[in-house]
C-alpha positions in Angstrom: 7.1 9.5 15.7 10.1 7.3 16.6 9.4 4.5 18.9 9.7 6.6 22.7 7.3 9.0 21.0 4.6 6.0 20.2 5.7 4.6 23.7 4.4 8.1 25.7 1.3 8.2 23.3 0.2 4.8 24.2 0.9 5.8 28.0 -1.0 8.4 28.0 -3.9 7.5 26.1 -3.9 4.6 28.7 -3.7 6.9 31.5 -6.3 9.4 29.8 -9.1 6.3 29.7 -8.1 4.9 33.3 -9.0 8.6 34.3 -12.1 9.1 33.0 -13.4 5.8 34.6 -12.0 7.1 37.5 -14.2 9.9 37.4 -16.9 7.7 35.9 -16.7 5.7 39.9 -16.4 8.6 41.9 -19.8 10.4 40.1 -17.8 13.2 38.5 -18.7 12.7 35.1 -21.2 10.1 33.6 -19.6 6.7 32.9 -19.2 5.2 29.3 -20.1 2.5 28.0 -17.6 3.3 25.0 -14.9 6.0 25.1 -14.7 7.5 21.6 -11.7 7.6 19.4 -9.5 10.1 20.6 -5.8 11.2 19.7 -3.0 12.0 21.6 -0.6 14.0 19.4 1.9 17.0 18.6 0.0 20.2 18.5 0.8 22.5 15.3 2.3 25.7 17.7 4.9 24.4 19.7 3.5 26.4 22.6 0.6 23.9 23.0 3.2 21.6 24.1 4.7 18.6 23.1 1.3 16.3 22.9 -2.2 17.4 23.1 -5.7 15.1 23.3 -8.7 16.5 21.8 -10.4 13.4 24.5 -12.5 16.0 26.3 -14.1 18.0 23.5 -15.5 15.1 22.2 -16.3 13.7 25.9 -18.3 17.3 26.0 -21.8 16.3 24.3 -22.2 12.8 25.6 -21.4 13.8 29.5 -23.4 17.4 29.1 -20.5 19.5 30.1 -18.4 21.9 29.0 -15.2 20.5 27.5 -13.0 22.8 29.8 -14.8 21.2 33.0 -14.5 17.6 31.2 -10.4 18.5 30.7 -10.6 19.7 34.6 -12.0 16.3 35.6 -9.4 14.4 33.6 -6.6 16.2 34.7 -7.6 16.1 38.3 -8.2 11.8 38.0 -4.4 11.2 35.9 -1.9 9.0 37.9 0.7 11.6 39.1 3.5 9.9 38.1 2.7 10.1 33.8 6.1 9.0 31.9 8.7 12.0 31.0 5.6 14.2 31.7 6.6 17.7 32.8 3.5 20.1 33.0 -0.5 19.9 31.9 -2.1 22.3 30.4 -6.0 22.9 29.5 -6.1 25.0 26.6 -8.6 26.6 24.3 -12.2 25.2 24.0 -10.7 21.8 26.1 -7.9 20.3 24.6 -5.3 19.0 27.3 -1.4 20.0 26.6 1.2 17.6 27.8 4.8 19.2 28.2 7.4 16.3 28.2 10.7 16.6 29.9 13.8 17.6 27.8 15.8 13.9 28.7 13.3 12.0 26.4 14.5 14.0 22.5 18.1 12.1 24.1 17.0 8.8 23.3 15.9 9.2 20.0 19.8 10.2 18.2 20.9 6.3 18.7 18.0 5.0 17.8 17.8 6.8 14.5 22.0 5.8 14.1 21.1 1.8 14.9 17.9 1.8 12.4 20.1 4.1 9.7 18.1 3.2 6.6 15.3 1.9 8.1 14.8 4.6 10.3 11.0 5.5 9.7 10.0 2.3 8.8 6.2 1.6 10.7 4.2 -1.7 10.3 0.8 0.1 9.8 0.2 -2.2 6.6 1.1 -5.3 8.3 2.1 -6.8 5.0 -1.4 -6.3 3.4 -1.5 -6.1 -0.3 -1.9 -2.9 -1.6 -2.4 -1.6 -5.4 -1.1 1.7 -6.6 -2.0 2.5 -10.7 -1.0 5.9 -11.4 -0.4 7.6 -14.7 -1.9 5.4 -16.9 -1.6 8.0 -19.9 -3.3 7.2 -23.2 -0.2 5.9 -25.2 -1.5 7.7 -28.1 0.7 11.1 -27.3 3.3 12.4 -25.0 3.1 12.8 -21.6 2.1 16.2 -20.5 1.7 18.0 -16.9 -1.4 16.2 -15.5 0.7 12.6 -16.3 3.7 14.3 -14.6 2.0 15.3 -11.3 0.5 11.8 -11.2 4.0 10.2 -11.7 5.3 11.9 -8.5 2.0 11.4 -6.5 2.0 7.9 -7.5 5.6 6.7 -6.6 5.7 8.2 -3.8 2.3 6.9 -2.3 3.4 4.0 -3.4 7.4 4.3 -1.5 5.4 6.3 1.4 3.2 3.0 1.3 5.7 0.7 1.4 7.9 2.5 4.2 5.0 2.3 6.2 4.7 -2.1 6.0 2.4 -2.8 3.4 3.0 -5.1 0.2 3.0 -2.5 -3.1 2.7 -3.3 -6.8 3.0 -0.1 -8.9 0.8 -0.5 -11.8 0.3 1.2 -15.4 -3.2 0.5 -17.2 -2.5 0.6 -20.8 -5.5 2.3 -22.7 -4.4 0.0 -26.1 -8.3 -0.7 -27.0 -11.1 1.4 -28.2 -12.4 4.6 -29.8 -9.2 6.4 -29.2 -7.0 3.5 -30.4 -9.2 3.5 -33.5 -8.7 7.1 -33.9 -4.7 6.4 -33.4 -5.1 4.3 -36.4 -6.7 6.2 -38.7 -4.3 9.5 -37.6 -1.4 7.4 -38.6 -2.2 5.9 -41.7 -3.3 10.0 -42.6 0.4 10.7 -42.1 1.8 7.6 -43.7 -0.4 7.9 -47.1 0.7 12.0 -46.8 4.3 10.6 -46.8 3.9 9.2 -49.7 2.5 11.7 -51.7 -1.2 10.5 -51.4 -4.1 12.7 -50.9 -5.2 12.0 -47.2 -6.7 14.1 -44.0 -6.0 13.3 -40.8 -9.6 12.9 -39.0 -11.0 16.0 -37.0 -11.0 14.1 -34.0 -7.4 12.4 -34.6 -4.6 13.2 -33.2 -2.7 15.7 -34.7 0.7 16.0 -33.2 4.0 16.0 -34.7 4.8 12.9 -32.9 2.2 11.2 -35.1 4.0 12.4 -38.1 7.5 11.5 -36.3 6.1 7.8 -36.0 4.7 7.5 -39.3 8.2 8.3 -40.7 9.4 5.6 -38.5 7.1 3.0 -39.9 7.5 4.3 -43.7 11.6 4.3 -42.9 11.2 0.6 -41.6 8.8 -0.9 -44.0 9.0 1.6 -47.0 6.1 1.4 -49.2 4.8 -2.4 -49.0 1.4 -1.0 -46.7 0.6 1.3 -49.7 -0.9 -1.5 -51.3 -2.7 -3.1 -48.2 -6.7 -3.5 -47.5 -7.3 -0.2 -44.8 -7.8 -2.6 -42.0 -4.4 -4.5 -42.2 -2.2 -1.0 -42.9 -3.7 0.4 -40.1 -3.3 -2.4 -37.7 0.1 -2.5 -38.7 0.8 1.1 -38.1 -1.3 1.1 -34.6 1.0 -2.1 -33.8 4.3 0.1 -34.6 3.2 3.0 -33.2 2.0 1.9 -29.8 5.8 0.1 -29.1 7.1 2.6 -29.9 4.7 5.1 -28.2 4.9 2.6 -25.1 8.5 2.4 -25.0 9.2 6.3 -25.2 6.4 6.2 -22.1 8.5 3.6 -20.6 12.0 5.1 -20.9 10.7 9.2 -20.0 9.2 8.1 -16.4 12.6 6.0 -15.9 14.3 9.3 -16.3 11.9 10.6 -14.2 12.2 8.3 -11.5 9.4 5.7 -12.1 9.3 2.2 -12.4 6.2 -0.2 -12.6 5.9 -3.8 -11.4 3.0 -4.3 -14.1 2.4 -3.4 -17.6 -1.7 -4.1 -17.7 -3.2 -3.8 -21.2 -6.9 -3.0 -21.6 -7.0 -5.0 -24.8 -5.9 -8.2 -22.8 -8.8 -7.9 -20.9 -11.1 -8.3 -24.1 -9.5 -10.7 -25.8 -9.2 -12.6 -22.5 -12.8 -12.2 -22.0 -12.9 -11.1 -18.6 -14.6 -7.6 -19.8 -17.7 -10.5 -20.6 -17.5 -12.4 -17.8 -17.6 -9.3 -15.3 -20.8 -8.2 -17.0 -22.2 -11.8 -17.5 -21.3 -11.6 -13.7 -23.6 -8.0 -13.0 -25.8 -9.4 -15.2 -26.7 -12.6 -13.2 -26.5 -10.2 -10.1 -29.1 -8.4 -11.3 -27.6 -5.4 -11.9 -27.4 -4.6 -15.6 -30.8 -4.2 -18.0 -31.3 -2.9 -21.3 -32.8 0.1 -22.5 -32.5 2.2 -25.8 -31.0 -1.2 -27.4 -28.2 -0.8 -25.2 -26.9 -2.1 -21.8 -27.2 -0.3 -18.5 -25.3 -0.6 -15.2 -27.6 0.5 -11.8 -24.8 2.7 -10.8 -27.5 4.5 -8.9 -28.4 1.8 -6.9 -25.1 2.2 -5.8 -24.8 5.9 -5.1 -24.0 7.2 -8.1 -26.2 9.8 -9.9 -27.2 8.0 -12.7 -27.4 4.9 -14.4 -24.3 4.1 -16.8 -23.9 2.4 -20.4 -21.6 -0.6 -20.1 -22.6 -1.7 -24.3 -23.6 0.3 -26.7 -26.5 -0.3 -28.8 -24.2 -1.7 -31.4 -22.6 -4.4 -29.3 -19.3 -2.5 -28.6 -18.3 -2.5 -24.8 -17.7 1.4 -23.3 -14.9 1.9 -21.3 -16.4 1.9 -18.4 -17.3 -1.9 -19.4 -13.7 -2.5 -19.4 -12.6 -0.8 -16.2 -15.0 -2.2 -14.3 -13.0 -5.3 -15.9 -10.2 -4.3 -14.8 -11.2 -3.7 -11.1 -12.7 -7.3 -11.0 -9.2 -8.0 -11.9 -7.3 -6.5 -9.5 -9.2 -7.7 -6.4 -9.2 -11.2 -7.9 -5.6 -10.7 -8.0 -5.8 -10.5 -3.8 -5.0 -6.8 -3.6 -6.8 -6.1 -0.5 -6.5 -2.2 -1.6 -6.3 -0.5 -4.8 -5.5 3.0 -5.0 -6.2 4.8 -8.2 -4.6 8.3 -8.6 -6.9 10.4 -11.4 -7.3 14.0 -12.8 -9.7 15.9 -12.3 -11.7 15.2 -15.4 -12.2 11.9 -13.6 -13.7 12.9 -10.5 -17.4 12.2 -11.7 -16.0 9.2 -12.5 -15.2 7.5 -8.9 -19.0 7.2 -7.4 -20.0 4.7 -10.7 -16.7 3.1 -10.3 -17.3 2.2 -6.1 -20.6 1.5 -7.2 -19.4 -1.0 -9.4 -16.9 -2.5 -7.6 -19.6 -3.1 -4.5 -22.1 -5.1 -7.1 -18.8 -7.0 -7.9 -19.3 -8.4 -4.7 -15.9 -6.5 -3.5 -15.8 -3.3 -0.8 -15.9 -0.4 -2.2 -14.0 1.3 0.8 -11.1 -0.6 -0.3 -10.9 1.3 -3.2 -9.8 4.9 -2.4 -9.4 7.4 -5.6 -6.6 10.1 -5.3 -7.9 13.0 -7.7 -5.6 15.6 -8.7 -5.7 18.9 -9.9 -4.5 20.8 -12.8 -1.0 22.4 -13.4 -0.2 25.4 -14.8 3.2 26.4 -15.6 5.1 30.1 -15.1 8.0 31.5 -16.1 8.9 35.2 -15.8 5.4 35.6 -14.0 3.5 34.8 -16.8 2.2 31.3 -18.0 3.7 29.0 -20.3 1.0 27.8 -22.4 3.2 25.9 -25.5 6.4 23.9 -25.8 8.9 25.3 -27.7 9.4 21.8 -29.3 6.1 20.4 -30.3 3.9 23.9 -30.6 1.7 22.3 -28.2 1.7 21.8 -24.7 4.8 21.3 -22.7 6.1 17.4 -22.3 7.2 15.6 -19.3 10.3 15.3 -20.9 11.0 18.7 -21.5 10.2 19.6 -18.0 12.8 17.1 -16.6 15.4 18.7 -19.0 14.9 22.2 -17.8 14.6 22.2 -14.2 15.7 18.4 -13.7 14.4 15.2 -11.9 14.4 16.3 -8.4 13.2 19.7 -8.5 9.9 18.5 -10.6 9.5 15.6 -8.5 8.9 18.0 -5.6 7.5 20.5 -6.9 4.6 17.7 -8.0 3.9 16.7 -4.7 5.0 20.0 -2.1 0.7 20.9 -2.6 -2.0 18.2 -1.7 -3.4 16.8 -4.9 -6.5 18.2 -4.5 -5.1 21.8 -4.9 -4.4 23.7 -8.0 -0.6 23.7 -8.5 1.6 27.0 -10.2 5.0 25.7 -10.8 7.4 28.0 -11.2 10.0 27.1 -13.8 12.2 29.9 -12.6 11.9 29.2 -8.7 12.4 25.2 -9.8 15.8 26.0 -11.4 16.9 28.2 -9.1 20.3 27.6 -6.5 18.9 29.7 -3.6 17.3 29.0 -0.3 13.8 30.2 -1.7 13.8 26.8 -3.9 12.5 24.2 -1.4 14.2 21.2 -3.0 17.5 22.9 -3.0 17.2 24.5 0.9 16.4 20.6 1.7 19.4 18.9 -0.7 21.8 21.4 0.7 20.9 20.8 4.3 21.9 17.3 3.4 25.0 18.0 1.5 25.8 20.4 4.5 25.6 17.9 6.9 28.4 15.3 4.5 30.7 18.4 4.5 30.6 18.2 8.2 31.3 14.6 8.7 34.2 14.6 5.6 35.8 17.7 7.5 35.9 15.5 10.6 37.3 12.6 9.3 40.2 14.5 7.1 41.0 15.8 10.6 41.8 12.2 11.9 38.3 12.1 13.8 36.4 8.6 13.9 32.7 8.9 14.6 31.6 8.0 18.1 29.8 5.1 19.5 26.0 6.0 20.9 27.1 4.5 24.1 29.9 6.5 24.5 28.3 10.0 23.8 26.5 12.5 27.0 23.2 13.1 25.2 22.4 15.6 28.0 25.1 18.0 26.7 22.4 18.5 23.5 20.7 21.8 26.0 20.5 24.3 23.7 17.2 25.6 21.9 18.0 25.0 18.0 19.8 21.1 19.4 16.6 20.6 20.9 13.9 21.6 18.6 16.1 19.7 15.6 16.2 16.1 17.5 12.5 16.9 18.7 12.0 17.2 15.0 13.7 13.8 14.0 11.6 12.0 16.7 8.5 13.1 14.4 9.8 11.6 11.5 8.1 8.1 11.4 4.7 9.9 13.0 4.9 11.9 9.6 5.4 8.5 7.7 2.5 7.3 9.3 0.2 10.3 8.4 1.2 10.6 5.0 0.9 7.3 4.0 -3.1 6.9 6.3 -4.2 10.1 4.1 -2.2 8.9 1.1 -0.6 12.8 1.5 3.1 13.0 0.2 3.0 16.6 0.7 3.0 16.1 4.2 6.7 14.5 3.7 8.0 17.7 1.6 6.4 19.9 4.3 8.4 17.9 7.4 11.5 18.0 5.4 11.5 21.5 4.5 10.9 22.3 8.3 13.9 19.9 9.4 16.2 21.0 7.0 15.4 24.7 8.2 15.9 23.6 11.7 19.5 21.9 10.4 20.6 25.3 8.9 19.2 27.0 12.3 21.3 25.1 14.1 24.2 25.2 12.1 24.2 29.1 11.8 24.3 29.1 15.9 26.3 26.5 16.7 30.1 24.7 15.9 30.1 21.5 15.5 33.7 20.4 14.9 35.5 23.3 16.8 33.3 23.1 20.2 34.5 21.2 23.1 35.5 17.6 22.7 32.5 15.8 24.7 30.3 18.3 23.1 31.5 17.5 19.4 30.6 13.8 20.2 26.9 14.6 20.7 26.6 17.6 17.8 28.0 14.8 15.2 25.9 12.3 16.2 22.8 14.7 16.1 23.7 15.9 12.4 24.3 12.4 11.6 20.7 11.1 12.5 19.8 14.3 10.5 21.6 13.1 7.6 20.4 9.7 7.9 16.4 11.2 8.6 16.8 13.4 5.4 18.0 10.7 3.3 15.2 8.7 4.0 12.9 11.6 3.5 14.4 12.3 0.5 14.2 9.2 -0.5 10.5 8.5 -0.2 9.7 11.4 -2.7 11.9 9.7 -5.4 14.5 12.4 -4.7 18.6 12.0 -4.2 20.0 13.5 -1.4 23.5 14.3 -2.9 26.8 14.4 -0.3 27.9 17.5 -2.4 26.7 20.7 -4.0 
């Protein structure tokens, strides 16, 4: 909502409370010693008005009425003179509809024009640190489909996050220790001793990809055959050591590409050889919250509200990973991140209840870690699914994506569906120059818009001054739903970044940009009558400068031509 819209809000919630005491004094509904959290906001059909409260449905129970008669009351005790209120409405079960008069949408074009960039911008994170670790991909491989849907959720949480005032550090956990690592090692060397001609199987549980085989060439290329002669342990730490710069680096350079940048770099290994994967479970363990059983280490997870209890060392002294993440999480709040926000397939999801459990016996709250799980991708082309890359014979990289439909178009494509819902991407839809591609309908009402403006000025016209321009000329239907629209924009930046929901920014953008085209299709801009053109630029303008920062918070360009 831009600021007028907050202001109204505020004004009526006010008024809505200072009614129902009203009614409260005069007997017509039992007083409260608490009125219960309530909203006052835009209704999904249009129809319903330009606000709505849902204050007298939930009024209903407590004062034994129907909701309609509580919404009767209400109405009946508001102040007569409510700000840029038109009409009221009861509706439905009980919800009250407020209609606001047209003059208020005028206010919001020079706002949006004064704030340009910062249009949007809300202080609902006061400054408060905030944690965002995304990705996180064993560095063992490429990155597939699940790392690339967590790359756009992730950076744009985290830009939605920051937009909306609070302190962000985008983090990448590094999972350079343990079984998998070992595996790594013994996959390479496999490959290496194959390269030279010696006799060696790559373990069933290894990894088995040509980019194994592409980084032991690498390794033999740079240090021929010295490692041949080498004790196991010191060819494969050499190899492992290669491998993962290398495998880290290619990580590194492929979310650049696409996009993503990290403050922090957090290896798991540092947390061993630092100790701190000790010292949080000396810490449980003083706490009370660890015993032993089977010759092994347990966590109470389910004194915690997990189903079961958890192994934090095995019975032959080696920590599990869990060990280390609960680490890790001891690390992060220690680091004064007042929220950490985890973004995790779905393979993980069993995994969240131990973890909160775990971070409340670290003496920590557990609400302040919220876990965004994601589903699984599947990829179509031609109506069928695309199973294998062409490249690799296995599953289809990041990398290859980004090269076939481009940065943008997979960026939104990631994040147009809430996480929690399956995603079909559609290759062919993704590259695709038509209105039926989302990404491109949006980028093209932008570049749209620049066309505009460049026409004007290769006419000889300089754009207006707010204070000079009538507002009030703006009377037509499509002028009036599209700056109705860009007064919702920082409401939506609000929303998306409380449910940590970027799809609720592709959504509002898709709907502006269809109001933009709407309105273009119906109206000139450049040709109508002088006055006139003043407003209609400076409308399209903020809608330029509202896309752009749209755009923007999904990682995606918002180009001045197409």
């Amino acid at each position: 909502m831009s600021d007028i819209v907050r202001e109204i809000q505020v004004s009526l919630a006010h008024c809505l409370v200072w009614a129902l005491r009203a009614a409260g004094e005069k007997g017509l509904i039992i007083k409260m010693d608490r009125v219960p959290d309530f909203t006052v906001e835009a209704p999904r059909e249009k129809e319903h008005g330009d606000l709505a409260t849902n204050l007298a449905l939930l009024l209903a129970k407590p004062a034994r009425m129907a909701p309609r008669r509580v919404a009767e009351i209400l109405v009946q005790n508001l102040t007569r003179s409510l700000p840029w209120v038109e009409k009221i409405e009861i509706a439905g079960p009980g919800f009250i509809n407020f209609y606001l008069q047209r003059d208020w949408v005028y206010q919001v074009i020079p706002s949006i024009i004064k704030k340009a960039e910062n249009y949007g911008r809300v202080r609902l994170g006061k400054g408060r640190k905030v944690q965002v670790e995304f990705v996180s991909a064993n560095p063992t491989g490429l990155l597939h489909m699940g790392n690339a849907r967590g790359a756009a959720l992730g950076d744009s949480i985290a830009a939605i996050l920051d937009f909306a005032g609070y302190a962000v550090t985008r983090e990448f956990y590094i999972n350079d220790a343990g079984k998998q690592i070992e595996n790594f090692g013994l996959s390479l060397e496999a490959r290496y001793l194959q390269l030279l001609s010696r006799e060696n199987r790559v373990p069933e549980d290894g990894y088995h990809g040509e980019d194994i085989l592409e980084s032991a060439r690498g390794f033999l290329a740079r240090e021929g055959d010295r490692y041949l002669a080498a004790s196991p342990d010191e060819r494969r730490l050499a190899l492992v050591e290669y491998a993962l710069a290398e495998k880290i680096g290619s990580i590194k350079k492929v979310l650049a590409d696409f996009g993503v940048h990290y403050d922090v770099w957090f290896s798991e290994q540092s947390l061993h050889e630092g100790g701190e994967v000790r010292d949080a479970l000396d810490y449980l363990q003083e706490k009370g919250c660890l015993y032993e059983s089977e010759q092994a280490l347990w966590f109470k997870a389910s004194e915690f509200g997990a189903e079961k209890d958890e192994v934090v060392v095995r019975a032959n002294g080696i920590p599990t990973y869990f060990a280390a993440d609960i680490a890790y999480h001891r690390n992060k709040f220690q680091r004064g991140f007042e929220r950490v926000i985890n973004v995790w397939g779905a393979d993980h999801h069993g995994h969240v209840a131990r973890m909160k459990g775990a971070v409340a016996a670290l003496g920590c709250d557990p609400d302040a870690l919220d876990v965004v799980i994601m589903q699984l991708v599947r990829l179509y082309q031609g109506g069928e699914i695309v199973r294998m890359s062409k490249r690799t014979g296995q599953f289809v990289t990041l990398e290859e994506l980004v090269e076939e439909v481009g940065k943008d178009a997979a960026r939104y494509f990631f994040v147009m569906r809430g996480s929690d819902s399956h995603l079909d991407f559609d290759l062919d839809l993704a590259r695709s120059e038509t209105n039926d591609n989302p990404v491109y309908y949006i980028q093209y009402a932008h570049a749209r818009i620049c066309s505009i403006l460049r026409q004007y000025g290769e006419q000889g016209g300089a754009m207006p001054e707010p204070a000079d321009v009538d507002f009030k000329l703006l009377r037509e239907e499509y002028e009036q739903a599209l700056a109705r629209k860009l007064a919702d924009f920082p409401g939506e930046v609000t929303s998306a970044a409380v449910s940590l929901a970027p799809q609720r920014m592709a959504r509002y953008l898709h709907e502006l940009a269809g109001l933009l085209h709407s309105f273009y299709n119906s109206h000139r801009v450049i040709t109508s009558p002088g006055e006139l053109t003043k407003a209609r630029l400076l409308l399209v303008d903020a809608t330029r400068i509202t896309l752009k920062n749209g755009l923007g918070l999904l990682g995606l360009t918002a180009p001045e031509r197409m």
